[in-house]
Every structure is written in structure tokens, then in C-alpha cells.
C-alpha positions in Angstrom: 5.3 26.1 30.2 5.2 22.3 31.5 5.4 21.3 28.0 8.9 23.6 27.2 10.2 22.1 31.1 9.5 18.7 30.5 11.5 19.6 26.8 13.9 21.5 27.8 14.7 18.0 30.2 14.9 15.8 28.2 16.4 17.1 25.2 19.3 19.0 27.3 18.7 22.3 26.1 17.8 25.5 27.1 15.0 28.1 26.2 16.3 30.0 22.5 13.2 32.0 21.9 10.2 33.9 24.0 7.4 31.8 24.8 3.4 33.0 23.8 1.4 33.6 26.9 -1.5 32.2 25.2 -2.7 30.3 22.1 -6.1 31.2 19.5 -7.5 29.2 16.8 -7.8 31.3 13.6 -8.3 31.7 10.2 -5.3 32.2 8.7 -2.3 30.2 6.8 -0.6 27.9 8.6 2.9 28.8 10.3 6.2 26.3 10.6 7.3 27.9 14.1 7.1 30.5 16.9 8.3 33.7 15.2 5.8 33.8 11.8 3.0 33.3 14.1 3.7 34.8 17.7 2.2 38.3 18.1 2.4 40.3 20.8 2.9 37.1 23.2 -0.3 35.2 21.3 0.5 32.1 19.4 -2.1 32.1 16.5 -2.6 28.6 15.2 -4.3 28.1 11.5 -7.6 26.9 12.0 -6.5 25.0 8.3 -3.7 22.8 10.8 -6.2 22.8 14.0 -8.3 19.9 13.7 -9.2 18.9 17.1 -7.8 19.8 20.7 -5.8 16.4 20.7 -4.1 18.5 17.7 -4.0 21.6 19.0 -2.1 20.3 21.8 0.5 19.0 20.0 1.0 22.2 17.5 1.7 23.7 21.5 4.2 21.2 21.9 5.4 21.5 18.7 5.9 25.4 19.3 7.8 24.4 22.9 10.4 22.6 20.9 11.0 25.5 18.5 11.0 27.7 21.4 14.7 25.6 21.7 15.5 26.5 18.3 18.1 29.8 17.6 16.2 32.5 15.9 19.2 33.0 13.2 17.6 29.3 11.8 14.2 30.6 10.9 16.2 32.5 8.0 19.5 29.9 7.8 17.8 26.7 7.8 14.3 26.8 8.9 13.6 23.0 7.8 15.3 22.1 11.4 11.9 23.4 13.1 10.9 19.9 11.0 12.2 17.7 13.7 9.6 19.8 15.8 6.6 18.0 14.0 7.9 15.0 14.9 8.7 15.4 18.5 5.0 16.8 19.3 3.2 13.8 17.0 2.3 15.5 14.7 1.3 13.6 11.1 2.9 14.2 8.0 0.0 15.8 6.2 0.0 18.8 8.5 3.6 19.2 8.4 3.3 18.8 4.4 1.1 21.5 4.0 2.9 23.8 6.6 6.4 23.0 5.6 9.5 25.7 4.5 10.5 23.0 1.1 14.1 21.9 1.1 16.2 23.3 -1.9 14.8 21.4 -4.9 18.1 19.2 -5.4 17.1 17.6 -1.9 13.3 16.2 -2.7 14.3 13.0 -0.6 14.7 14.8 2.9 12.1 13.3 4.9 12.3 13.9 9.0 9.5 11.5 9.8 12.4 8.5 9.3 12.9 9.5 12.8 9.8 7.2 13.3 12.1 4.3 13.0 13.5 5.2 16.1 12.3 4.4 19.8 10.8 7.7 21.7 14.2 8.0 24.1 16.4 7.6 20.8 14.7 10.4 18.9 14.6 12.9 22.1 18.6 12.1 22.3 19.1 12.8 18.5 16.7 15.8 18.5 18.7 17.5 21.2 21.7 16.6 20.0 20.9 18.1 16.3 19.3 21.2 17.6 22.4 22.1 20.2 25.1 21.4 16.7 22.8 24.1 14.6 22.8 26.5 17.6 26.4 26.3 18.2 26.8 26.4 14.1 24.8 29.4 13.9 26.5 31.3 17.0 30.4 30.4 15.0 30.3 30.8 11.4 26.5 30.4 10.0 24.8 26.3 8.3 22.9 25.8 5.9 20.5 22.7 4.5 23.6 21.3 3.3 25.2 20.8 6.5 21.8 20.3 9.1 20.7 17.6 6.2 24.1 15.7 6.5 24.1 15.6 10.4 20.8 14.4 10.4 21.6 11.1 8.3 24.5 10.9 10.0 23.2 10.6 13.3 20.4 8.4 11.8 22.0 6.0 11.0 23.8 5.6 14.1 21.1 5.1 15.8 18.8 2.9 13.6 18.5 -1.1 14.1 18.4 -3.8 11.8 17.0 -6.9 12.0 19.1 -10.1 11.2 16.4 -10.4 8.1 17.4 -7.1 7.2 21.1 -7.7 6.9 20.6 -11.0 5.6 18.4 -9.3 2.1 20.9 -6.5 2.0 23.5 -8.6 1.8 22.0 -11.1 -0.7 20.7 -7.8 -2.8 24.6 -6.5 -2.7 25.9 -9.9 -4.0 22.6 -9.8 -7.1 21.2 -6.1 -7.0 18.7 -7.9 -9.8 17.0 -10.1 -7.3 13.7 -10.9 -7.2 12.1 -11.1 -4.0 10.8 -14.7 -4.5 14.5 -16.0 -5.5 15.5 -14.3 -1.8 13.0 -16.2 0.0 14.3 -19.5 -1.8 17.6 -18.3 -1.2 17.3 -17.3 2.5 14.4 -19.3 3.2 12.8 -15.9 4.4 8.9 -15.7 3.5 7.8 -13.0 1.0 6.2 -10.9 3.3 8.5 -10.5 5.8 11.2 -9.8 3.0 8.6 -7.1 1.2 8.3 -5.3 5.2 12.0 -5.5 5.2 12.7 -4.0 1.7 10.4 -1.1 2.7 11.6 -0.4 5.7 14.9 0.2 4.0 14.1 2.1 1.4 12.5 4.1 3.8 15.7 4.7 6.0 17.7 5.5 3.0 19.6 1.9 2.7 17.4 0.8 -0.6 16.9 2.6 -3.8 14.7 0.6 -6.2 13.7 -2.4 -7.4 14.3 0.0 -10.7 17.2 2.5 -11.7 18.1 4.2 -14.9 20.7 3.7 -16.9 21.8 7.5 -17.2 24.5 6.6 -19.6 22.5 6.4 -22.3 21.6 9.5 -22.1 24.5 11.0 -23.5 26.0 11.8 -20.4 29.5 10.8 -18.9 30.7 11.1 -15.3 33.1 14.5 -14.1 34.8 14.8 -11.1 35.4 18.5 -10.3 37.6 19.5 -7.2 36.8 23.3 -5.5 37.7 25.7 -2.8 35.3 24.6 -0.2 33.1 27.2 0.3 29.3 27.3 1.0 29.2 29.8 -2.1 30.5 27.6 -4.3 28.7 24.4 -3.3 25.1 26.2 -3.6 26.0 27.2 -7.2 27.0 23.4 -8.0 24.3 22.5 -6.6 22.0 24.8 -8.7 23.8 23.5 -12.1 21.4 21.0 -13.3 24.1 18.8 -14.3 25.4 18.2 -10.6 24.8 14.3 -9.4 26.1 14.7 -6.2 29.1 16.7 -3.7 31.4 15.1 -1.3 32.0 18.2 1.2 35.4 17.7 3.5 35.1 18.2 7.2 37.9 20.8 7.0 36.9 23.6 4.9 41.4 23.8 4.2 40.4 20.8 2.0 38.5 21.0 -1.8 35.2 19.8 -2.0 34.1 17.2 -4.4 31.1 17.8 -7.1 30.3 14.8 -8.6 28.7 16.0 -12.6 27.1 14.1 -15.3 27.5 15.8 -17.9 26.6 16.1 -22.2 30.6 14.5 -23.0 30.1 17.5 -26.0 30.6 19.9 -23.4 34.0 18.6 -21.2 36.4 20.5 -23.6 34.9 23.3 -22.8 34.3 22.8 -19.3 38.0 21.5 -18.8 39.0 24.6 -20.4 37.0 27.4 -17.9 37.5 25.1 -14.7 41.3 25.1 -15.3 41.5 28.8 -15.7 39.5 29.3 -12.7 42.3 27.0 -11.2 39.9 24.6 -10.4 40.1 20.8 -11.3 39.1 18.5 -13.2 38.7 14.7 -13.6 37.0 12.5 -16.3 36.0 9.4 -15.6 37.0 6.3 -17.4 35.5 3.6 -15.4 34.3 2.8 -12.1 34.4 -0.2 -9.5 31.6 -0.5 -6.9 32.0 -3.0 -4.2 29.6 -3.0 -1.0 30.1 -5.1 2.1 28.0 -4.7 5.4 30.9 -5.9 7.6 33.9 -4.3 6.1 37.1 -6.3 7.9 38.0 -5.4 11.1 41.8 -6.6 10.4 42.5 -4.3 8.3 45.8 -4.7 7.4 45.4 -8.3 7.2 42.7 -8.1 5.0 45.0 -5.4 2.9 47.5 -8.1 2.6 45.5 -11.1 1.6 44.0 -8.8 -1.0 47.0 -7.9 -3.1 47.8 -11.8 -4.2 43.5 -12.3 -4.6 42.4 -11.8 -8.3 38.6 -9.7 -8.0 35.9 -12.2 -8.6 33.4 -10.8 -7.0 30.8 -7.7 -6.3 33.3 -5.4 -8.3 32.0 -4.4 -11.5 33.7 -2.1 -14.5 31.5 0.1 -17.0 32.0 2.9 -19.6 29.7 5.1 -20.4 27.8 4.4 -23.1 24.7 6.1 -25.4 21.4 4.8 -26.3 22.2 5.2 -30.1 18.8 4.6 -32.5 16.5 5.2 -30.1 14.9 8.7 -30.5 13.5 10.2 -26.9 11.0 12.7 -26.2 10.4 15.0 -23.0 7.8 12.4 -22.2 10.2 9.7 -22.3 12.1 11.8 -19.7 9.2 12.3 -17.7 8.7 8.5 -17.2 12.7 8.3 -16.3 12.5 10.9 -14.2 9.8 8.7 -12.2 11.4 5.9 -11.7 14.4 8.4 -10.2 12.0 9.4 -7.4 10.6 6.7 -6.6 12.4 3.4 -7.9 9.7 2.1 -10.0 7.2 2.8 -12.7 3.9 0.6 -13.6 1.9 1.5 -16.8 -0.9 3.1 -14.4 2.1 5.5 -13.2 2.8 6.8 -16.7 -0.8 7.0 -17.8 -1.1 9.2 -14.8 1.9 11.3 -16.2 -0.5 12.2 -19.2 2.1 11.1 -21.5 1.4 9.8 -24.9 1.4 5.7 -26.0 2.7 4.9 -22.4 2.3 1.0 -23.0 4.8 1.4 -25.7 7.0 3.9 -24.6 7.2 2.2 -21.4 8.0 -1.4 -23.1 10.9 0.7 -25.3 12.8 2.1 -22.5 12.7 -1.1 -20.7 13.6 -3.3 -23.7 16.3 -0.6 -24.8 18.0 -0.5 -21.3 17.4 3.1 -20.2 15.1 1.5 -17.4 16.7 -1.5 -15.4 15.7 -3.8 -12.7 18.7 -3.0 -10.4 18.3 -2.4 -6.3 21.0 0.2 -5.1 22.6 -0.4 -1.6 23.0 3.8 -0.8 24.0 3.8 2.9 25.9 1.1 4.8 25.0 1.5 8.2 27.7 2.7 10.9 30.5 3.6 8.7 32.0 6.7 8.1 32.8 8.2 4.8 36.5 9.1 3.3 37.6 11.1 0.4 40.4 9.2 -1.1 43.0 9.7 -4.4 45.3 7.5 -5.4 48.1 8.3 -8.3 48.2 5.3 -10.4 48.2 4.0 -13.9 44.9 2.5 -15.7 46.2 -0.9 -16.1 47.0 -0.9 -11.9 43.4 0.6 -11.3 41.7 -3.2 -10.5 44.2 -4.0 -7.9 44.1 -0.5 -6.5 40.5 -0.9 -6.0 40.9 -4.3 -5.2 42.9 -3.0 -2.1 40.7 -0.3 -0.8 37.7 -2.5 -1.3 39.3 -5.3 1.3 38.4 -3.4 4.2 35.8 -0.6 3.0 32.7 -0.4 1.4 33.9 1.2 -1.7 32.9 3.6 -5.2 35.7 4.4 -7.2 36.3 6.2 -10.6 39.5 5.7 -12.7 40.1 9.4 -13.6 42.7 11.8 -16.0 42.4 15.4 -16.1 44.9 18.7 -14.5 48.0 16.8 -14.2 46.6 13.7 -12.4 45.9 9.8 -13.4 44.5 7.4 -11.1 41.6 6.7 -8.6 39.8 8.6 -6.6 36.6 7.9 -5.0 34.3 7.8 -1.3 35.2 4.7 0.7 32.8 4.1 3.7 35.0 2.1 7.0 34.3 1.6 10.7 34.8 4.3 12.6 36.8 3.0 15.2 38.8 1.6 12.3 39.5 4.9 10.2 42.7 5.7 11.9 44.2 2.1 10.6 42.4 2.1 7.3 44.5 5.5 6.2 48.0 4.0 7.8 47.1 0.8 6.0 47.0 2.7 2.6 50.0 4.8 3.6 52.1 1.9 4.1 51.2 0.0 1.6 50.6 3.0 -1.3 53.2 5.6 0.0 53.5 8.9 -2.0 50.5 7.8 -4.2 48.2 8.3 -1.6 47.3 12.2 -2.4 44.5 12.6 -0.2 41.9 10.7 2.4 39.7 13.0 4.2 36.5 12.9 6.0 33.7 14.0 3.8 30.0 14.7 4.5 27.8 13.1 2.1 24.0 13.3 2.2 23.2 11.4 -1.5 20.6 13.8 -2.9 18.3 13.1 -5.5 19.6 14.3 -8.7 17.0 14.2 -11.6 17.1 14.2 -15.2 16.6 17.9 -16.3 14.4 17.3 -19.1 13.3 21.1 -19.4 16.8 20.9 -21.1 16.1 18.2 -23.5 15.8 19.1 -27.1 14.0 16.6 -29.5 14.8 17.4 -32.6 18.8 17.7 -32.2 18.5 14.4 -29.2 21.0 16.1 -27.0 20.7 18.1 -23.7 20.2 22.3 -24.2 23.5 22.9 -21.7 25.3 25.7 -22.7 23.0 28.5 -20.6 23.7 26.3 -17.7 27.4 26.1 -18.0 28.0 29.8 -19.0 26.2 30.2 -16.0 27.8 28.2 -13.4 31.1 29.6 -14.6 30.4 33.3 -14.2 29.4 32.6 -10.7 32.1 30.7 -9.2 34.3 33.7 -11.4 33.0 36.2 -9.4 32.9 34.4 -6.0 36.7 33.8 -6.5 37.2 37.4 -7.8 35.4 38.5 -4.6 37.4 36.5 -2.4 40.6 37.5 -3.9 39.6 41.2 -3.3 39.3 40.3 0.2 42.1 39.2 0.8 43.9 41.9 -0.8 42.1 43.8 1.6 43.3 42.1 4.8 
């Protein structure tokens, strides 16, 4: 009871859950929380978990912290018990082996980031994340989705970085390339200060790489698809296999974003069923990417000086295009799939895949482009995220982008599809600079500003779906999937229609 006080304290928060009135060691699974392993007011920890008292006290303290948990969780989203572990001190091989797994499209949610932090930072963030999913679940119900995306949100707010560490971000944003021994000439930084940085940041979500696949080549071209934001929807998009990524607006009045890559044989058809669904659709055409860790604070300076600049740097144009001659296999997939989990492959990694002729598979798919040695800057630190469109005409696209970019951090597609032409993409700004940033636009884009929102964004980790690769025909298996994804989202908007009949 000491334990749950002394919680209760200093995370702000009161008692959600009955307490055990005392605790046995015995032989049984291990449990994530209270409820699965409270029984008549015993707590019965897994002898598999309980290695020593040292540990046993701090599954007790882990149990004290769930105690502040709302029971609705434990079948909502039971991964915030996670931040429990943590709290009590409790090492990631336990909590691996005890864990309730995220949904597979989120394989890069790790809580123990929250070791980044100092002990009074992750005791404020904790309380704070636990009292949001409580109130959540009282109101209208969460999910992963939306405990996942206040978690990096509030992260990031509260993690550090070094003057090193903004110094190699920065240089990696200007040459994502890089090598670490042309940053220490360039920075006069020594390697192993730069290689603790780089982890560090890869760690905290800031770093993907030093590798990357070139997913292009592959077939597949880039679909922006805009929804009635409902959590129905979203949790069959993210189910399709072909789903990259979803941009979900703060205000469920506005359409959420799914970001595909898709087979380009299967748009028409797409187009064609999203349309008479009355959903939207958007190809891509090509894309601008600028990053800046200091996006201007005078914005509308910075907005003006940008219109007479021509774009010289950072920004970068690409179409889509496919690895032609080069015949691939599921094992080939395998080894890309790799280096999208972890942002690397050696020839010890792919031998330990079990494909076949890894020396020479892996040499191919370097040589041929499907594997390049590119770092990707995935979070810039303090900013918030917007959902912008912008009506505009291909040949205006670079200084449309040019614009946006001069005071955000910026991704933007040059799109066609339902009626629309122009950009539309996430821009990341200050926060206390938002408000300016969309009068900015306004003034200077009038009617062809169509929407900026805030968006919640938690960059899963999309992976090839090779089970869907066929070998003989080179082209993704996708029509199941499609057919699939289609009759869903029919009969969630056929239900909602009924209901609404009904009121």
C-alpha cells in the first residue's frame, strides 16, 4: 500500500482498480497486470517472471501502477499497462516475455524509450498518459492507435538533445548518404561520440538507417486515400497490407489520411470502388521532402523571402519507378524486409535468414538499387504535425512546396484524382507558431488552401508483404486484399447510414 501512495503522489492519480491483499510466487504463466492474475485478493506472480525478491518487488510495484490503470483498458488497449514495467524497473526481457503484442503494423512500439528520460520526467509523462486513456475510455473508448500517438507525442517533448546530436542530424538532413567518418571530418566530432549519438537517435525514433529500400522498384506507386474518420475504418486500412502509413485529424468532422503503396495495375480499380464508396482518391506524381531542425520563427518573413528564392537545396523530386530485369524471389523479399526493421543488413544477417546464395543475392539488390545507403530524419523534435492541401497546377508545385517548406519541416506529394490537382502533404511547425503558419498560407494562397488540420501521426512500420509476392508472374498477389478492404469499409458505411436513418 506504501508502494500505490507513494504512486498515486507522484504520478497525480488516483486508485482505478482493487489492490491484492497479498502476493505468492507460483507456477504458472506470467500475467501483464492486476486483473489476469488477482484472485480472490491474491496477486499470483509467475514463478517464470520471479527471479529474485529484488524482482518480485518490482512486479509489486509494477502491479501498484496498474492499480491506476481503468479496467475498460485491459480489453481497449492493454499495451498501456507497458509503461508499468518501466516505472517499477523492470527489464525488457521480462516484459518481452509477458507482453499483450501491439497490432502487427506497429512492430516499432517500444516503451522502454522512456529510459531516455530522467526519473521525474518519466513519472510526469506516465501520469499524464495514464489520466488521457482514463478520461478517453470514460468519453467515447481509444485504441493502440490513439495511446501509441500520445505517447510519441509527449516523448518527444520531453526528450533532450545534445548539441552533437543536432549538429549530425543536421549534417545527415543536408547528405542522408553520409558516412560517419566524413561527419567527423566535417564536424570535427570523433567517431565514437558520433556512433553513441546515431544510436541514441535511432533509438528515440529521430533515425532510420544507415540503409532503406527503394520500394519503387517494387512495382509499387504512392496513393493518397481520404476517409470518414472513424476508428472502424482506420483498423481495416491498417489491416490492408498495402497501407504505408495514416495521418488521423484531431477532429474526427475531418477525413483521415491513408497513405498506400500500392501494385499501379490495381489504381483503376481501386479509383473506381473508392469513388463509389464516396471516398477519395489521389495519385501521386512526385514528391518534395525538405527537413529543417529550426524551422523559421518569422514566418511570414521567411514566406516572403521564399517566393523570389529558386530551391537549391534539401528538396528533392522522384517518380516512381520499377526494378525492370531483375527477377526477385520471396527470399529476396525476406532480406528487404530486414533491412525495413532494422535499417541494415550484413551477409551474416541474410545467412541467418536461411535464404539461398546470400553473398550474391545480397551484392544484386545493392548493385540494382532496391537496397540504398540513405539515413531517414522520421521525427523533428518539438514540432507539431498539420494536414495540408493546396489546389494548384503541376508546373506551380516547386514553388508551392518551396513556400510551405520556408517555415516547416515538410513531405509533400503532387497529387490528381476526384476532382482535385495539387499538393497535399504533413508539414511539421512550432507549436507556438501554428496559428501564423496557417494565416501565412491563407494570405498568401487564399481559396487554394483546402485544408490544414492537426493530424496525429505515429510512423509505423510498414513491411513488404512478401506472402503476397508471386515469382513466376513478378508482381504482388493483391486482389484478395483489395476485394477485401472494400467490402469492409462497404459495410461499415452501410451500417452507419442505417444508423442514422434510425435517429
Amino acid at each position: 500500500m506504501s508502494d500505490l501512495r507513494d504512486l498515486e503522489r507522484s504520478l497525480g492519480l488516483t486508485r482505478a482498480r482493487s489492490l491484492p491483499e497479498k502476493a505468492e510466487v507460483v507456477d504458472e504463466p506470467p500475467s501483464i497486470h492486476g486483473t489476469s492474475s488477482l484472485r480472490r485478493g491474491t496477486l499470483y506472480i509467475s514463478s517464470e517472471i520471479a527471479e529474485d525478491e529484488l524482482t518480485t518487488r518490482r512486479i509489486i510495484r509494477k502491479e501498484a501502477v496498474s492499480a491506476l490503470i481503468s479496467p475498460k483498458a485491459d480489453f481497449e488497449v492493454p499495451q498501456i499497462h507497458d509503461v508499468a514495467w518501466v516505472v517499477a524497473g523492470l527489464g525488457r526481457n521480462l516484459w518481452s516475455r509477458a507482453r499483450v503484442p501491439p497490432p502487427r503494423r506497429f512492430m516499432n512500439y517500444d516503451p522502454y524509450v522512456l529510459n531516455n528520460l530522467s526519473e521525474r520526467s518519466i513519472l510526469t509523462l506516465v501520469g499524464s498518459l495514464i489520466s488521457m486513456i482514463n478520461s478517453s475510455l470514460e468519453v467515447d473508448g481509444t485504441d493502440f492507435f490513439t495511446y501509441f500517438s500520445i505517447l510519441r507525442r509527449m516523448l518527444l517533448g520531453e526528450v533532450n538533445l545534445s548539441q552533437s546530436d543536432m549538429m549530425i542530424l543536421q549534417s545527415l538532413s543536408r547528405n542522408p548518404s553520409i558516412r560517419p567518418r566524413d561527419i567527423k571530418e566535417q564536424l570535427g566530432i570523433s567517431e565514437p561520440t558520433i556512433s553513441r549519438s546515431i544510436r541514441k537517435l535511432k533509438s528515440l525514433g529521430f533515425l532510420f538507417g544507415p540503409e532503406n529500400v527503394n520500394i519503387s522498384k517494387l512495382g509499387l506507386a504512392t496513393v493518397l486515400v481520404e476517409y470518414p474518420n472513424s476508428r472502424e475504418i482506420r483498423r481495416v486500412f491498417w489491416e490492408f497490407p498495402f497501407t504505408y502509413n495514416q495521418m488521423i485529424p484531431v477532429s474526427s468532422h475531418q477525413d483521415a489520411l491513408a497513405l498506400l503503396v500500392i501494385p499501379w495495375e490495381s489504381i483503376p480499380i481501386l479509383s473506381k470502388e473508392m469513388i463509389g464508396l464516396g471516398i477519395r482518391i489521389y495519385k501521386s506524381k512526385s514528391s518534395f521532402h525538405d527537413f529543417q531542425l529550426a524551422p523559421a520563427r518569422d514566418i511570414w518573413g521567411a514566406m516572403a523571402r521564399s517566393m523570389s528564392e529558386v530551391i537549391t537545396r534539401r528538396g528533392y523530386f522522384c517518380e516512381g519507378s520499377r526494378g525492370r530485369g531483375v527477377r526477385l524471389s520471396k527470399d529476396d523479399m525476406k532480406i528487404l524486409n530486414h533491412v525495413m526493421i532494422h535499417g541494415k543488413v550484413t551477409l551474416n544477417d541474410v545467412k541467418a535468414i536461411g535464404v539461398s546464395s546470400p553473398k550474391y543475392r545480397l551484392s544484386r539488390l545493392r548493385e540494382r538499387g532496391f537496397i540504398m545507403r540513405r539515413y531517414l530524419i522520421e521525427v523533428p523534435k518539438g514540432l507539431d504535425s498539420l494536414y495540408l492541401k493546396v489546389r494548384c497546377e503541376e508546373s506551380e508545385f516547386p514553388r508551392i512546396a518551396r513556400l510551405i517548406a520556408a517555415a516547416s519541416t515538410t513531405t509533400l506529394h503532387f497529387v490528381e484524382g476526384s476532382g482535385f490537382r495539387g499538393c497535399a502533404g504533413i508539414s511539421f511547425v512550432r507549436k507556438e507558431m501554428k496559428g501564423d503558419f496557417a494565416a501565412g498560407l491563407s494570405a498568401v494562397l487564399g481559396n487554394r488552401l483546402k485544408v490544414i488540420t492537426d493530424i496525429m501521426d505515429v510512423n509505423p512500420l510498414w513491411l513488404i508483404p512478401e506472402e503476397l509476392w508471386d515469382e513466376r508472374s513478378q508482381k504482388f498477389t493483391w486482389e484478395p486484399s483489395l476485394s477485401d478492404l472494400i467490402s469492409q469499409i462497404y459495410e461499415l458505411l452501410s451500417g452507419n447510414e442505417k444508423n442514422e436513418e434510425k435517429r
